[in-house]
N, C-alpha and C positions, 0 to 999 in steps of 0.2 A: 382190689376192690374195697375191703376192708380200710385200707390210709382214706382215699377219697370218703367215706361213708362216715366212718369217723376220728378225723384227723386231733380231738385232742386228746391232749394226755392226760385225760379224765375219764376212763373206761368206764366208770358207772354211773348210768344213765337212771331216770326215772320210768317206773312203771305205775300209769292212771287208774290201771281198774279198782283200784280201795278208795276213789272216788265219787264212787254211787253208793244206793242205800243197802237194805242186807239181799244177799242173794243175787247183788251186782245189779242190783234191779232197780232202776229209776235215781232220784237222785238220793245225797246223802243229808241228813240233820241240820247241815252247817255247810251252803252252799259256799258262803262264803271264805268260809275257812279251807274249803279246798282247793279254790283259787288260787288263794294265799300261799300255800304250800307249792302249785306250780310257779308262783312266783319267787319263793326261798328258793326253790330248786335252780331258777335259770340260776337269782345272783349269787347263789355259791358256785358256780361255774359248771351247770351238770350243763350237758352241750346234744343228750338223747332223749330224747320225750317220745315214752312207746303209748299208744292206747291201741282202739279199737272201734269201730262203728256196734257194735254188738257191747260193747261197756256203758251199760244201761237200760235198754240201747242209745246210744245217739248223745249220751251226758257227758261221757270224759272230752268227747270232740267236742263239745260246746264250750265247757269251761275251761279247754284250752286256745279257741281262741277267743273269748271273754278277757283270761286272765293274760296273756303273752303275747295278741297281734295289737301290734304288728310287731313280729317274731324279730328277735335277735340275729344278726349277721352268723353263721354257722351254727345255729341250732339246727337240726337235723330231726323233726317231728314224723315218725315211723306211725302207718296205721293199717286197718286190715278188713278184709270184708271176708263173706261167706260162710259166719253162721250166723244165722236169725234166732231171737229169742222169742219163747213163748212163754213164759214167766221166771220167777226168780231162781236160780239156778238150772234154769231149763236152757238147752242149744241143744241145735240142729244145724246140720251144713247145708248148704245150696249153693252149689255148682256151675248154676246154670250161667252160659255168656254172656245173656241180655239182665239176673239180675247182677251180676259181677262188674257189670259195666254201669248199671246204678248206684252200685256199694262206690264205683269209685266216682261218679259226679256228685252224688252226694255227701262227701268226704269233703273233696275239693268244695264243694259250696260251706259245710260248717266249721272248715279250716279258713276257712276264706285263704284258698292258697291257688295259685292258675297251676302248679306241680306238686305233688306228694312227692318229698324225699325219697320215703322207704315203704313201699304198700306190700301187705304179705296177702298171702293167699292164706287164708286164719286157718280152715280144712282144706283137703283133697277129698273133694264130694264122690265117696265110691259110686254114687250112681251115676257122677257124669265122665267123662273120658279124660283122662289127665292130661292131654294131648288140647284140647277143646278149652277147660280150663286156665290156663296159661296163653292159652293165643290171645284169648281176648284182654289180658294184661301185659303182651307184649303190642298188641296194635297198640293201645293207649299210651305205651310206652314209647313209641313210635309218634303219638299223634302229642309227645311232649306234657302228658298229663300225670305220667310215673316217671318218675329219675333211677329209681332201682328197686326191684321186686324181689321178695322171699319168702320162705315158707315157714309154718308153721305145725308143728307136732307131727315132723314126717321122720321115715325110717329110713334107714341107708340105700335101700332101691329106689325107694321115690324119691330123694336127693339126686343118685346116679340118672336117673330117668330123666328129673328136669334137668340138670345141667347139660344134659343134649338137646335140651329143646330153649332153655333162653342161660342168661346167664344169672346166675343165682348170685345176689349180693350176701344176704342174710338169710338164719335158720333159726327158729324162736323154738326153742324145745324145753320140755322139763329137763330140767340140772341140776343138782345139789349134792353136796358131799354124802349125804346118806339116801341118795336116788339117782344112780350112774348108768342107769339104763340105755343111755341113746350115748354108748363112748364111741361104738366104730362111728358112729353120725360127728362126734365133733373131732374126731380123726383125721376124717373124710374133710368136715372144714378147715381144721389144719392144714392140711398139707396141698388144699386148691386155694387157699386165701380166703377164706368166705367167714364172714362174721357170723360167731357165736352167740344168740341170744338166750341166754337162761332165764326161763320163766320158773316162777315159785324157788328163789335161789334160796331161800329163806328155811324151805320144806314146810311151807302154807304156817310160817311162824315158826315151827318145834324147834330149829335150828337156834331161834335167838332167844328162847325163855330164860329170864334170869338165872334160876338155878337150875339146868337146864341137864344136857348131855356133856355139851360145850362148856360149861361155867371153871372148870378148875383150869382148862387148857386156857382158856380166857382171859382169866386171874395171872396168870404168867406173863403176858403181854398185854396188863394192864391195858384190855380191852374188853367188849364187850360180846359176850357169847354173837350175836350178828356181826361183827365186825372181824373176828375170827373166821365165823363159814364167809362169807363175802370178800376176804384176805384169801383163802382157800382156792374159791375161784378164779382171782384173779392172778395167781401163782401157778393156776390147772392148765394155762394154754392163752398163748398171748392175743390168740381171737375172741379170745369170752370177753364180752360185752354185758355185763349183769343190768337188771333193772330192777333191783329192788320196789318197792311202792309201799307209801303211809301215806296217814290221810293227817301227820303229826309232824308239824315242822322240828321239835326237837329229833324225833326218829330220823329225820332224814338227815341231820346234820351227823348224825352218831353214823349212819350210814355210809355216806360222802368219805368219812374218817378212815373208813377201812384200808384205803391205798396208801395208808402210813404206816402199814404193819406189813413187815420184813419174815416169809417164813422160809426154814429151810428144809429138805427134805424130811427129816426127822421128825417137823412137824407137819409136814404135809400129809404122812402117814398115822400120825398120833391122832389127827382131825379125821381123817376117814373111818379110823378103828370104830372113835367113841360115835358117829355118828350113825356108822353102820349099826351099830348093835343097838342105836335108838331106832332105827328104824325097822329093825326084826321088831323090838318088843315092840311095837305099832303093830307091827302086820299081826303078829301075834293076838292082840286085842282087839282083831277086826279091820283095822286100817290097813288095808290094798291098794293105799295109794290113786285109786280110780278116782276121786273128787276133782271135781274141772274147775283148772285153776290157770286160767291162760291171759 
């Protein structure tokens, strides 16, 4: 599933949400400069464009298809419904069949697309039945309005659970060299074929600050602290699929860059050490990681 879903040999994709204003809320300063940036992205050849119906709400979907339709032959535009927003940094899940089946014709209408590639299920609304959820994104699936469905910040049981119930293309979870939290999760897509989406690869920026955690391993490979963790992931498991996201056409081409950097075990463990222990002194100063960043 994974070759079909994303057949090129450009594993890192774009992610929209630094497309809207602060708090992911509404739009951002320089609409059009965000465009632009989806437009750098096709023609350097990124071939993944992830958003969300909830990234804004409603903004990243629109200035995607503003800036990209009519869509490039094998772009593969992934999107997601079921959490609503109630102001800037605010979500909530909802579950329900009948709105899940609006998250997705309204999708399809600001994509202007008659199929969504790749639609996730953004939560697993504990108040609704995970059974119930999913049905009504395989009917649609069925009724030729989803091409492949996947999930979103779930844990190793409710990965095993759906995969009994439809076929799971993709898993969008937090990933990053100093937040390895969800590893039986991409184990699990390892070893069934299922694509790896790491949200927040970055660790919500900490990963790529200039003088950073990163910056001396960096200096070595004449890279740049982002382009080392992002090298990182794409050495962790041949399913990972990263989407980094800027709202900065230079950032995204330093980005892109990353699948030119060659690491060998020695550094794959060197990049986990200095990471991890930035991410203790984080927790340490408060930072638990809980910030919603999807």
């Amino acid at each position: 599933m994974t070759n079909q879903l994303f057949s090129s040999s450009n594993r890192i994709g774009f992610g929209s949400m630094q497309l809207t204003g602060p708090g992911y809320w509404a739009a951002p300063d320089n609409p059009e400069q965000a465009m632009q940036v989806l437009r750098d992205a096709v023609d350097a050849g990124v071939t993944h464009i992830d958003t969300a119906d909830a990234y804004g709400p409603f903004t990243a979907e629109k200035y995607i298809r503003k800036a990209l339709h009519p869509y490039r032959d094998g772009l593969v535009i992934a999107t997601k419904g079921g959490l609503t927003r109630q102001g800037p940094d605010r979500w909530a899940p909802c579950g329900r069949p009948e709105y899940l089946r609006q998250c997705v014709e309204m999708s399809l209408r600001r994509l202007q697309v008659e199929r969504i590639d790749l639609y996730y299920l953004h939560r697993i609304d504990p108040a609704v039945a995970m059974e119930d959820q999913l049905a009504v994104l395989s009917d649609m699936q069925a009724e030729g309005k989803i091409h492949h469905i996947g999930l979103s910040k779930v844990d190793l049981s409710q990965v095993r659970k759906a995969s009994e119930l439809i076929d799971v293309a993709a898993v969008q979870n937090k990933y990053n060299a100093s937040n390895r939290a969800f590893e039986e999760v991409l184990r699990y897509c390892q070893d069934a074929g299922i694509g790896f989406v790491p949200y927040a690869p970055l660790a919500s920026g900490r990963l790529a600050e200039p003088h950073g955690v990163l910056h001396e391993l960096a200096t070595q490979y004449s890279a740049t602290p982002a382009q080392l963790a992002l090298a990182w992931l794409l050495h962790r498991s041949p399913v990972m699929m990263p989407i980094p996201g800027t709202s900065c056409s230079a950032r995204l081409h330093e980005n892109l860059s990353a699948d030119q950097i060659n690491l060998n075990r020695e550094a794959m463990t060197a990049i986990e050490l200095a990471a991890t222990k930035s991410a203790r002194s984080e927790v340490g100063r408060g930072d638990n990681e809980t910030s919603v960043l999807f």
